[in-house]
C-alpha positions as CSV (number, residue, x, y, z in Angstrom):
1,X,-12.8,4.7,29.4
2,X,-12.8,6.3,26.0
3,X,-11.7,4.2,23.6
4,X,-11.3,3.9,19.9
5,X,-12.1,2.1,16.6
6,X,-9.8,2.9,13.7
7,X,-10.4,1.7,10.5
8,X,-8.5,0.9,7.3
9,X,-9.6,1.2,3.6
10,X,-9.7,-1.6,1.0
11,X,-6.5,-2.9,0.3
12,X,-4.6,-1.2,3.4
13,X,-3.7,-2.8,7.0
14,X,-3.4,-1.5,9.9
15,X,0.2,-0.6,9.6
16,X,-0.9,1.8,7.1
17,X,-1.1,5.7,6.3
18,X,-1.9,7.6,8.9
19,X,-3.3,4.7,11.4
20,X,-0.1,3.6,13.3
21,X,0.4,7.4,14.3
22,X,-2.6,8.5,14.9
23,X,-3.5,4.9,17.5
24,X,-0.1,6.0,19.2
25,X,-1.1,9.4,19.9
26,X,-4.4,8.0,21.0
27,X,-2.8,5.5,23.7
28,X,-0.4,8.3,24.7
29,X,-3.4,10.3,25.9
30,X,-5.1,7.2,27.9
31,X,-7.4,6.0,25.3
32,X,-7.9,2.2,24.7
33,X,-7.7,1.8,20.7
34,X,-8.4,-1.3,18.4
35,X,-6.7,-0.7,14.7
36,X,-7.5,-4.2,13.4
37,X,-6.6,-5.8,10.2
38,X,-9.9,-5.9,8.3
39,X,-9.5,-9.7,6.5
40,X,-9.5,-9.9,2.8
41,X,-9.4,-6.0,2.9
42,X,-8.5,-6.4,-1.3
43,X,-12.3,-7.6,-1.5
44,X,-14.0,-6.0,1.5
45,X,-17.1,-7.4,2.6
46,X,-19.8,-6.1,5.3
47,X,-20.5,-9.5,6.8
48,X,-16.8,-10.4,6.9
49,X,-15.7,-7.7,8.7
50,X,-18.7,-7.4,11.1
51,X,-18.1,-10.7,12.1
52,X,-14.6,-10.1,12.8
53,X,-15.2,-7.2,14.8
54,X,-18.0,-8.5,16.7
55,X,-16.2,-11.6,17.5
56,X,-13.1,-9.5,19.7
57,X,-15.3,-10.3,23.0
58,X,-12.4,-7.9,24.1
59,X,-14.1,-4.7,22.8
60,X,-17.2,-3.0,24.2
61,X,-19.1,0.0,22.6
62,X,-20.0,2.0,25.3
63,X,-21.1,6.2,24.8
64,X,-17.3,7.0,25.0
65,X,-16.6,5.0,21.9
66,X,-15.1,6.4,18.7
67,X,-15.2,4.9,15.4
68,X,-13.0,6.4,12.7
69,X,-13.4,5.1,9.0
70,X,-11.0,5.4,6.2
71,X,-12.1,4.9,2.6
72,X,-13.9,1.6,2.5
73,X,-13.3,1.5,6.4
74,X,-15.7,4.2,6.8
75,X,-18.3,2.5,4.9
76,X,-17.5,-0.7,7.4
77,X,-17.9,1.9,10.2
78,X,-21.4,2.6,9.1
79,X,-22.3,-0.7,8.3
80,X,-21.5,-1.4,11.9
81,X,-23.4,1.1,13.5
82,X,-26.3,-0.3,11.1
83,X,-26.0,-3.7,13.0
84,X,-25.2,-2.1,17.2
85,X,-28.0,-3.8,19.5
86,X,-30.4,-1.1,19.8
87,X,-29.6,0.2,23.4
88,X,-26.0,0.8,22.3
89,X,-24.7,4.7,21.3
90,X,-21.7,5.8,20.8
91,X,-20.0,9.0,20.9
92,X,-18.7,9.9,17.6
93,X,-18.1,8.4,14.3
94,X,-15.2,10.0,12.0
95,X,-15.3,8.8,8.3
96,X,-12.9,10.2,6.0
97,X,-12.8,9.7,2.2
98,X,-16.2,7.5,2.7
99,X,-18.0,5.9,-0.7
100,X,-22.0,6.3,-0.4
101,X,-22.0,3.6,-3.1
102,X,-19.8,1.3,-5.3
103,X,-18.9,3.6,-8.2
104,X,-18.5,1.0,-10.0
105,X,-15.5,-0.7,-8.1
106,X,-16.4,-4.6,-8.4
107,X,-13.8,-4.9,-5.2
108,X,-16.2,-2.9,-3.0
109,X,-19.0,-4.7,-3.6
110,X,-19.3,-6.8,-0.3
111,X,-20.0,-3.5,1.1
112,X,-23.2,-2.5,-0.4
113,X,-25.1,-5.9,-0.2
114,X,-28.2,-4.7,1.2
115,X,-29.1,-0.9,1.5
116,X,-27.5,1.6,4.0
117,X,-29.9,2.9,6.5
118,X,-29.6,6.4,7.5
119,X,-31.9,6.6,9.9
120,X,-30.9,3.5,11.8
121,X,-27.2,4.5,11.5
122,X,-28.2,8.1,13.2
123,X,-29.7,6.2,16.3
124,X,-26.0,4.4,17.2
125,X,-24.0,7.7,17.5
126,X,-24.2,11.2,18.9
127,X,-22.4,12.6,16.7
128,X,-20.8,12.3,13.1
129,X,-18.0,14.2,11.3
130,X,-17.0,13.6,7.4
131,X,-13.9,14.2,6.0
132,X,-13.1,14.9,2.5
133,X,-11.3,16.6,0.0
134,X,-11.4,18.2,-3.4
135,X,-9.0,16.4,-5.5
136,X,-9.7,12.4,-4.0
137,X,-9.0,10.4,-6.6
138,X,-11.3,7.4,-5.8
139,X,-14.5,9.8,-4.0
140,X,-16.0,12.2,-5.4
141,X,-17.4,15.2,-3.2
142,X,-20.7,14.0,-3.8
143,X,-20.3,11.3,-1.6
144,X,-19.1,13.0,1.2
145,X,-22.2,15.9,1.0
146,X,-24.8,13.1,0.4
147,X,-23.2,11.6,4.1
148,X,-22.9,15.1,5.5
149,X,-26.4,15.2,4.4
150,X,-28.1,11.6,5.4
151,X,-25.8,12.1,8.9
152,X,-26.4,15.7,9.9
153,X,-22.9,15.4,9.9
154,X,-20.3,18.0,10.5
155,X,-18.2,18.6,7.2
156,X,-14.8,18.8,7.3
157,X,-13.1,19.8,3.9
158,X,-9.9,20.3,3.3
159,X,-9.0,21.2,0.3
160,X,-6.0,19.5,-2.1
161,X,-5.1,16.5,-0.1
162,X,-6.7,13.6,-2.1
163,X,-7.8,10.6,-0.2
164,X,-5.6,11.5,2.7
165,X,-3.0,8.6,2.6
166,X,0.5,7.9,1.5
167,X,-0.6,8.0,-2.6
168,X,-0.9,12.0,-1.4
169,X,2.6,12.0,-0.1
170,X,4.6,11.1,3.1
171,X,2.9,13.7,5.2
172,X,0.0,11.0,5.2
173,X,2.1,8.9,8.0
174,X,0.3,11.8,10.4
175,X,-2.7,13.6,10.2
176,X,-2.7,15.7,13.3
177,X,-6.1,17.5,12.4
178,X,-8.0,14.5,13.2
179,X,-6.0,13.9,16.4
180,X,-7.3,17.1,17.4
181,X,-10.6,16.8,15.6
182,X,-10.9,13.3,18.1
183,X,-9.5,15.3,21.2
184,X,-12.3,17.9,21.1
């Protein structure tokens, strides 16, 4: 069965944005989907987080999976793909509004304890798509071309939505592109 990872960014649950809808959607179509509440999300940290997620005995990875990322949640999303058993691919990894490095942000630092590998990422998914926008307040494009590049990812850009959540404006409790970006 297909099933799906979502998420959140730093700060965020999983009652937030665009994450109730789109997990809704998802189950309405007969995917299984896991939206947890990252803990400490104000402070998030790569050990933390893998350890929750790994602990759900309840969740497999299988080749169907999909992980999507928001923000600092795509950063977690690559961070597990980093530590998958070796035998273990996935189908597709979605980050959108993804940092390649802390810019600064002392509250992301828990992410970027030791070095992201690329090439050990690549080997856990089939396939990865990167969202991103012109006008995101905490990314900057650069981020999103230097993943695009490291992923031989697909680049999704669309242009004047910020860091596609609620700061952007209420359409943010949707985002029906990825829905159909996931449904390809």
């Amino acid at each position: 069965m297909a099933n799906v990872l979502i998420l959140h960014g730093t700060g965020n649950t999983s009652a937030g944005n665009w994450f109730p809808w789109l997990s809704q959607e998802l189950v309405k179509r007969g995917f299984e989907v896991w939206a947890p509440d990252l803990p400490q999300s104000s402070q998030p940290d790569e050990e933390r987080y893998l350890n929750h997620i790994f602990s759900n005995k309840e969740w497999k990875f299988t080749p169907e999976t999909i992980i999507v990322g928001h923000s600092s949640g795509g950063v977690a999303a690559l961070r597990l793909l980093q530590r998958l058993p070796e035998d273990t691919v996935i189908d597709r990894c979605i980050t959108v509004g993804a940092f390649t490095n802390t810019h600064g942000w002392d509250s992301i630092l828990g992410l970027f304890r030791t070095p992201i590998d690329y090439g050990e990422i690549k080997k856990h998914a089939k396939k990865f798509i990167v969202y991103h926008s012109d006008d995101d307040p905490h990314v900057p494009i650069e981020d999103a071309k230097e993943l695009q590049k490291a992923l031989d990812a697909e680049f999704v850009f669309i242009p004047g939505q910020g860091h596609f959540n609620l700061e952007k404006g209420p359409q943010y409790r949707e985002f029906p592109a990825l829905l159909e970006k996931i449904l390809e």
